[in-house]
GUROLUM-829128 format. One record per residue: residue number from 0; chain; x, y, z of N, C-alpha, C in turn. Coordinates in pm, whole numbers, always signed. Each point is the difference from the previous one (the first is absolute). Example, Ala and Ser with C-alpha at 12.3 -4.5 7.8 and 13.67 -1.06 7.14 Angstrom:
2
(0; A; (+1319; -569; +780); (-89; +119; +0); (+90; +120; +0)),
(1; A; (-35; +105; -72); (+82; +119; +6); (-77; +109; +73)),
***
This chain:
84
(0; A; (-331; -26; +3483); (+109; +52; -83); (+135; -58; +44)),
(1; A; (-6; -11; +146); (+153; -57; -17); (-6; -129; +44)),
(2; A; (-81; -103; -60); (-3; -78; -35); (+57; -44; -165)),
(3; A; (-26; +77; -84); (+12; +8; -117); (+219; +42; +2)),
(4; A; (-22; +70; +40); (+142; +50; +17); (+75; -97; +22)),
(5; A; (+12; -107; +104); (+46; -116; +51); (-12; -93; -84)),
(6; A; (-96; -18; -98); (+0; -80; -86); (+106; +13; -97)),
(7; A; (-5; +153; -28); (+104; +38; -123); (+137; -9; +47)),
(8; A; (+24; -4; +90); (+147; +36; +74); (+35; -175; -14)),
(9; A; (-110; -117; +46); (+86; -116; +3); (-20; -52; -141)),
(10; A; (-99; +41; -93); (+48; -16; -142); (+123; +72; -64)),
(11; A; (+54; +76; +69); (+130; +106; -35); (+98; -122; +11)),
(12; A; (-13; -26; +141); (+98; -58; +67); (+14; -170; -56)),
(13; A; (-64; -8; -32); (-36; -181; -29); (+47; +26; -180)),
(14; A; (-40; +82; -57); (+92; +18; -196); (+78; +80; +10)),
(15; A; (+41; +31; +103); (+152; +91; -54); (+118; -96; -43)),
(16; A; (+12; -40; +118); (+107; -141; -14); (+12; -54; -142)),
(17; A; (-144; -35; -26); (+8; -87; -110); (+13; +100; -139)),
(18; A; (+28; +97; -17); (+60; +81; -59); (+125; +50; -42)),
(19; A; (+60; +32; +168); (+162; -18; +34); (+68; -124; -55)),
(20; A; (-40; -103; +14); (+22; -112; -68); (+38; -29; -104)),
(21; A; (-27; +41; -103); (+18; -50; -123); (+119; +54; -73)),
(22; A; (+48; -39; -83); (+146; -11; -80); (+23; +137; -24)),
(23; A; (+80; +101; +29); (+44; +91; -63); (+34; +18; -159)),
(24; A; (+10; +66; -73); (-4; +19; -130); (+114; +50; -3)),
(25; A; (+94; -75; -112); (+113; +76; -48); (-28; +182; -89)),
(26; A; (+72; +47; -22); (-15; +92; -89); (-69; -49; -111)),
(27; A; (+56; -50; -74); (-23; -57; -153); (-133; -43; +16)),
(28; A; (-56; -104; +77); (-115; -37; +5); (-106; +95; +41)),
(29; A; (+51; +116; +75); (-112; +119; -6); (-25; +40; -95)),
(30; A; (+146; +57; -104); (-30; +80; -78); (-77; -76; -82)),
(31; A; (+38; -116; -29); (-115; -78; -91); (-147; -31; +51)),
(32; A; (+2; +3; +113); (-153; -4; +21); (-82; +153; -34)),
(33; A; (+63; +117; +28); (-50; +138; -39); (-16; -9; -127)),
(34; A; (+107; -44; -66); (+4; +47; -153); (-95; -110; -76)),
(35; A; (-72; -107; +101); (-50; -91; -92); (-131; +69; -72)),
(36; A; (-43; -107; -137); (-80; +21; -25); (-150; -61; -14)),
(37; A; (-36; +65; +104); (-155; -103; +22); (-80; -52; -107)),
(38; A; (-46; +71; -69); (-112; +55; -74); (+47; -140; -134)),
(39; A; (+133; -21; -4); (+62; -135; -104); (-56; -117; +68)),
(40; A; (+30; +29; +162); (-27; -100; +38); (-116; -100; +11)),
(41; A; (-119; +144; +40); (-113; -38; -3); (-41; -65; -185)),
(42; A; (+24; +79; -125); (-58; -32; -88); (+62; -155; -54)),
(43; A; (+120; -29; +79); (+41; -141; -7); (-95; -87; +29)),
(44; A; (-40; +6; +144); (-158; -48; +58); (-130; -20; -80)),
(45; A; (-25; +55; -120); (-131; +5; -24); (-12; -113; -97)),
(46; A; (-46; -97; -56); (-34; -97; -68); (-35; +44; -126)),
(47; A; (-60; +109; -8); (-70; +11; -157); (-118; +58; +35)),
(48; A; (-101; -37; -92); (-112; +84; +38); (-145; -58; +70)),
(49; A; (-66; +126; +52); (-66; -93; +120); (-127; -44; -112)),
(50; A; (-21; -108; +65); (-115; -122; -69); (-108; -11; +97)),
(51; A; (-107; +12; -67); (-148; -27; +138); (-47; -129; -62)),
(52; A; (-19; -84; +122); (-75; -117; -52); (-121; -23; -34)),
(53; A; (-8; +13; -105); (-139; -8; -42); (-142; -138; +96)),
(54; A; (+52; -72; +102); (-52; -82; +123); (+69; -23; +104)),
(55; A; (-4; -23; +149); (+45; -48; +87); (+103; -113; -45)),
(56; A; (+117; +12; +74); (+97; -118; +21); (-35; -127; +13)),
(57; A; (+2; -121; -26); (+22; -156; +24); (-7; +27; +199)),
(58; A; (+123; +54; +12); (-10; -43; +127); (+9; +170; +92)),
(59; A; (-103; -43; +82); (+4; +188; +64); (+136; +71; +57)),
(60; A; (-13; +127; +2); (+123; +35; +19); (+25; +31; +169)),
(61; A; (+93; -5; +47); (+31; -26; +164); (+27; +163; +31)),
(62; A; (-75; +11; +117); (-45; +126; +60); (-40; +8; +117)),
(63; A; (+20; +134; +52); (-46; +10; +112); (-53; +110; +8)),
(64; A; (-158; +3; +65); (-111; +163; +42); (+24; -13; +195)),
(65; A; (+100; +114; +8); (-24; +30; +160); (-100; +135; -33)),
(66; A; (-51; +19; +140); (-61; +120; +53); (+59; -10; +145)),
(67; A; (-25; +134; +33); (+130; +37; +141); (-101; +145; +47)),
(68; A; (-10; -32; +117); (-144; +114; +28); (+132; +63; +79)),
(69; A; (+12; +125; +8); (+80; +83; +42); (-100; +110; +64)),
(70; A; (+40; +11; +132); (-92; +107; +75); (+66; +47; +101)),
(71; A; (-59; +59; +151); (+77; +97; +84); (+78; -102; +90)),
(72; A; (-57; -116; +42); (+30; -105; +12); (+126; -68; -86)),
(73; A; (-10; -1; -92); (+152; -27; -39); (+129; +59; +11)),
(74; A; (-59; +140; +11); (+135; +84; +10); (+83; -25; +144)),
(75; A; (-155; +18; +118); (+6; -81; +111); (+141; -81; +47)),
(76; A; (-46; -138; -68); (+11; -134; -4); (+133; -12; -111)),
(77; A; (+25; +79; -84); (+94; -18; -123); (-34; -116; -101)),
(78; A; (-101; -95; +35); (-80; -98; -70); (-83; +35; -80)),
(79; A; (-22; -52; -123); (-129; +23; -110); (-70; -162; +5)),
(80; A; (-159; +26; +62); (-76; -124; -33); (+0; -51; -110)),
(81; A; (-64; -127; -18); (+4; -61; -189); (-145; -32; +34)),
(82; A; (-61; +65; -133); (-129; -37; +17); (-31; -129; -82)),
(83; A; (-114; -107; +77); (+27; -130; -55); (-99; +14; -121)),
***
């Protein structure tokens, strides 16, 4: 257990900084970020309507399948194996 603890304390310590960091916000730019409106934003995003391809692509699509065995040992270790 306090192993785990030590972990969290130098992940505290190692992103705080990089938090403190960043640009303060004027007023105006808060209030506009509160008052924004997402939901425009997102439906800006959407293309139209979704299409299924009736066959596989020309060329395959780029991806990645991890698996990550997580056990007592990892919590341990703070590491997750990759299973090959």
């Amino acid at each position: 257990m306090a192993r785990s603890s030590v972990l969290v304390t130098l992940i505290l310590a190692l992103g705080l900084p990089l938090t403190c960091s960043a640009r303060d916000m004027s007023l105006q730019e808060l209030e506009d970020w509160f008052n924004d409106d997402t939901s425009a934003r997102i439906a800006a995003v959407n293309e139209g309507e979704l299409v299924f391809l009736a066959s596989p692509p020309a060329k395959p699509v780029h991806h990645h399948h991890n698996i990550l065995t997580v056990d007592d040992r990892t919590v341990d270790s703070g590491g997750a194996a990759s299973v090959p």
